[in-house]
C-alpha positions as CSV (number, residue, x, y, z in Angstrom):
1,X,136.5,57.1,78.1
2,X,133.4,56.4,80.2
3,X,134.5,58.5,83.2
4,X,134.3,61.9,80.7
5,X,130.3,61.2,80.3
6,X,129.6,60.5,83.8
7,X,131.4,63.1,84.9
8,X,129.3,65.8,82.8
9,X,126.1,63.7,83.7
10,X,126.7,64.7,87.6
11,X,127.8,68.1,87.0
12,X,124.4,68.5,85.3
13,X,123.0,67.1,88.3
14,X,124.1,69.5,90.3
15,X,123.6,72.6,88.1
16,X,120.2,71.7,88.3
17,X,119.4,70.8,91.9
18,X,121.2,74.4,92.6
19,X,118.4,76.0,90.3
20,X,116.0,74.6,92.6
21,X,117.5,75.3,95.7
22,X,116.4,78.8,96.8
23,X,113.6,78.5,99.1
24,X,109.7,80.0,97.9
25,X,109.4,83.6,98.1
26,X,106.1,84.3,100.8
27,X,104.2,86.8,101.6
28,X,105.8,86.6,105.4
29,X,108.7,87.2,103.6
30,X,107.9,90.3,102.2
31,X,108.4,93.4,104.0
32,X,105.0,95.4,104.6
33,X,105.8,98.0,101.9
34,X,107.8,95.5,99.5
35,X,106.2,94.1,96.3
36,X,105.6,90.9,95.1
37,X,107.3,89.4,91.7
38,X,104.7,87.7,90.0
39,X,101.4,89.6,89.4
40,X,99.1,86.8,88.4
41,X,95.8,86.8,89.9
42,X,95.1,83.9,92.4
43,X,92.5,81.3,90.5
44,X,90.4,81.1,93.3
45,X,89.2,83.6,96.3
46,X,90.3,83.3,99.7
47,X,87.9,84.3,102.9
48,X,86.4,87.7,102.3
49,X,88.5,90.9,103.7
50,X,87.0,92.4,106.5
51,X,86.6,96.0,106.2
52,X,85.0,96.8,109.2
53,X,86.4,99.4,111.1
54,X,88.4,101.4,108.2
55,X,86.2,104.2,108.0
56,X,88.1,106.4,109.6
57,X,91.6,105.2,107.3
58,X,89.7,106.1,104.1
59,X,88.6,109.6,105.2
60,X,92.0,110.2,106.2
61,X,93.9,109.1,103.0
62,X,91.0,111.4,101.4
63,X,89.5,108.9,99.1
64,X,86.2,109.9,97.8
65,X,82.5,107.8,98.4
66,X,81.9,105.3,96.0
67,X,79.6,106.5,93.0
68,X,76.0,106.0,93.0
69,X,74.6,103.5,90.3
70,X,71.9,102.5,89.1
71,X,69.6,99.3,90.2
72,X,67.7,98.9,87.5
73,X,69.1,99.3,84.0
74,X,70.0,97.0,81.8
75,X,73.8,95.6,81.4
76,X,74.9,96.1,78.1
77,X,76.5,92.7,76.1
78,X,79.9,95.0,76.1
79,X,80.1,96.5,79.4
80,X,81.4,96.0,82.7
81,X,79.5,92.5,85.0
82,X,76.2,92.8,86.5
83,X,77.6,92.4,89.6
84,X,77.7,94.3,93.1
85,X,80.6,95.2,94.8
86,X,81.6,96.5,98.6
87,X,83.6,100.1,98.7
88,X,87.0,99.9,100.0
89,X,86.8,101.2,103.5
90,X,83.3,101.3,103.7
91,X,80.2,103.0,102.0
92,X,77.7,102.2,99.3
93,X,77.6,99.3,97.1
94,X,78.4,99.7,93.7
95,X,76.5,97.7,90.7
96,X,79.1,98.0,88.0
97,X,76.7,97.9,85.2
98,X,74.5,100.4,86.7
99,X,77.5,102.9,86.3
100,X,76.2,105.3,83.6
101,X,76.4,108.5,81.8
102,X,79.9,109.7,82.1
103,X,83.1,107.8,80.3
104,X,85.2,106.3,82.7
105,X,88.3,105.1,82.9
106,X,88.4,101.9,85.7
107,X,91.9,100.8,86.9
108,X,92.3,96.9,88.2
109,X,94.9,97.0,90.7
110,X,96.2,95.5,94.1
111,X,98.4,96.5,97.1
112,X,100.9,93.2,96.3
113,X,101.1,94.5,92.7
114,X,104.7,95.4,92.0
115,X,103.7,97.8,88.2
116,X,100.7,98.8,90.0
117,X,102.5,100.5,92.3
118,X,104.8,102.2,89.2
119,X,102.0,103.5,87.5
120,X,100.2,104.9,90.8
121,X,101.0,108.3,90.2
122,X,100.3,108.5,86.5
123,X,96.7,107.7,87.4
124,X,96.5,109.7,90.4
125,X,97.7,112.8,88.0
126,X,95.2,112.1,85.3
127,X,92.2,111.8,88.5
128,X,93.1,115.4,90.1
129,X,92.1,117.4,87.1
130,X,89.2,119.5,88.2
131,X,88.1,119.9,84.8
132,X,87.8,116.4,83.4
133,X,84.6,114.5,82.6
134,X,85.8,111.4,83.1
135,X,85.5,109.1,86.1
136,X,88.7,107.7,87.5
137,X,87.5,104.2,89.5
138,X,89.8,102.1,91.1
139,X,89.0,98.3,91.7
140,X,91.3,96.3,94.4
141,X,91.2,92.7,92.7
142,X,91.7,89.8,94.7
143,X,93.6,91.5,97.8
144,X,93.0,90.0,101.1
145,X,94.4,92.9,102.9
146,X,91.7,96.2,102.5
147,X,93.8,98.2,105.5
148,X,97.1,97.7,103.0
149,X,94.8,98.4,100.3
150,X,94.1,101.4,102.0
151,X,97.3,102.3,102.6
152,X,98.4,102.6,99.0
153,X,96.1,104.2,97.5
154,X,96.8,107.0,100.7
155,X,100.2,107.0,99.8
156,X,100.0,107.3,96.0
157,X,97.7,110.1,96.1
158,X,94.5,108.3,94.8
159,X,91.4,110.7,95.9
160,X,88.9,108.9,93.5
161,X,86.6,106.6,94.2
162,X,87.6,102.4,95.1
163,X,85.6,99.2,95.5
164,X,86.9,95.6,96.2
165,X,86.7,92.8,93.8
166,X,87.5,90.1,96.4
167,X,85.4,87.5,95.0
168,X,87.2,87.5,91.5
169,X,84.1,89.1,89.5
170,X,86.7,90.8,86.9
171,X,88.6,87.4,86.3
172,X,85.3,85.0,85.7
173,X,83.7,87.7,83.6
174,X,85.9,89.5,82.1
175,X,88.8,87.2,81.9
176,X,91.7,89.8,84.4
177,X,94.1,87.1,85.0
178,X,97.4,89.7,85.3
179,X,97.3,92.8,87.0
180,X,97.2,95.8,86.3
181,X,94.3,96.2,83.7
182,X,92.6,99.2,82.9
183,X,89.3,99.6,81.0
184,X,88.1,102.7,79.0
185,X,84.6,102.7,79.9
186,X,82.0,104.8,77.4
187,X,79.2,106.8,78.9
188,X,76.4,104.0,77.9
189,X,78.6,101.5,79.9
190,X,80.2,99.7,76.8
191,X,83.9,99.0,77.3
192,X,85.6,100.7,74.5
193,X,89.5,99.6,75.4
194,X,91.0,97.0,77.2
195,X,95.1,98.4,78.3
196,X,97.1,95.3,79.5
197,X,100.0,96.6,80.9
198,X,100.6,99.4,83.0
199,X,101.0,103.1,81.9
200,X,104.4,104.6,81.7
201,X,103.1,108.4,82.0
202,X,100.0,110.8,82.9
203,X,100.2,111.6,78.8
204,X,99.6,108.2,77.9
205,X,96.3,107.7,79.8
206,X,95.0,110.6,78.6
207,X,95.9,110.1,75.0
208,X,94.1,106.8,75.9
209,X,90.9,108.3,76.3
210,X,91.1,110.7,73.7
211,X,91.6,107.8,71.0
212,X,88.6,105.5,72.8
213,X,85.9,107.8,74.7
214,X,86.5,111.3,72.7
215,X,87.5,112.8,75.9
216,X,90.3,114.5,77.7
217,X,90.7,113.4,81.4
């Protein structure tokens, strides 16, 4: 009668050591172009990317100069962080609360981001409109690699406009602990919707901003 017990109590022994026995998943052992399973953002930075020298990768992939902003006005209470940040690849700062007077629609994102990379061309559609009003900016959040960086947004197609976050602005001030997030950004700078998960089509993002900012991308 007592072997029956024992016996179950080291065949659940083993179950479990085997749930544990598959070694870490690590970035070396991801292929360059692979993505990575959890999209988390890391709590804390590591050193700051150097983007010297990728100049001459962002003209190529075709990526526009970062927007101008402005110095001096005031950050709204609602609005994108008072806070300066490099362009990817090189170029002019940009003060995120200085960006005014046209909606925009600002997509959080990073090279290691699996759904980032599903919803790449959905955004990249919405952003080749000639006709739209809207800015299309993309933020590369806590990504220690800019030349991979780089390389994605060449390969989805992204022409607009992208700056780095690599000191984890978005996730002290405006709590981006998952990626991707996308805000819907009015023209006076106040953030008018928050979308949490990635976009399954071109339609959706722009029935997005119709709903929030009154405008068609």
């Amino acid at each position: 009668m007592t072997r029956r017990p024992l016996a179950a109590a080291l065949l659940a022994l083993v179950l479990v050591a085997g749930c544990t026995s598959e070694p870490p998943v690590t970035r070396s052992s991801v292929a360059p172009t692979a993505t990575a399973p959890d999209t988390t953002v890391p709590e804390t930075a590591g050193p700051a990317p150097d983007s010297s020298g990728l100049a001459a990768e962002k003209a190529a992939a075709g990526i526009a100069d970062c927007p101008a902003s402005d110095p001096a006005v005031a950050a709204v209470p609602d609005g994108l962080p008072d806070a300066v940040l490099p362009c990817l690849g090189g170029g002019r700062e940009v003060r995120l609360a200085g960006l005014r007077g046209r909606p925009m629609i600002v997509n959080v994102w990073a090279q290691w981001c699996g759904p980032c990379r599903d919803e790449a061309p959905f955004l990249a559609e919405v952003a080749a409109d000639p006709g739209s009003d809207v800015l299309v900016l993309g933020i590369d959040h806590a990504d220690p690699e800019p030349a991979r960086a780089l390389e994605f947004a060449r390969v989805a197609g992204w022409r607009y406009p992208q700056v780095q976050d690599r000191d984890l602005v978005l996730r002290r001030d405006l709590q981006v602990v998952a990626l991707p997030q996308t805000f819907f950004v009015r023209a006076d700078g106040t953030i008018a919707h928050r979308n949490l998960r990635p976009f399954t089509s071109a339609d959706q993002i722009r029935s997005l901003a119709r709903e929030h900012l009154g405008v068609t991308p």
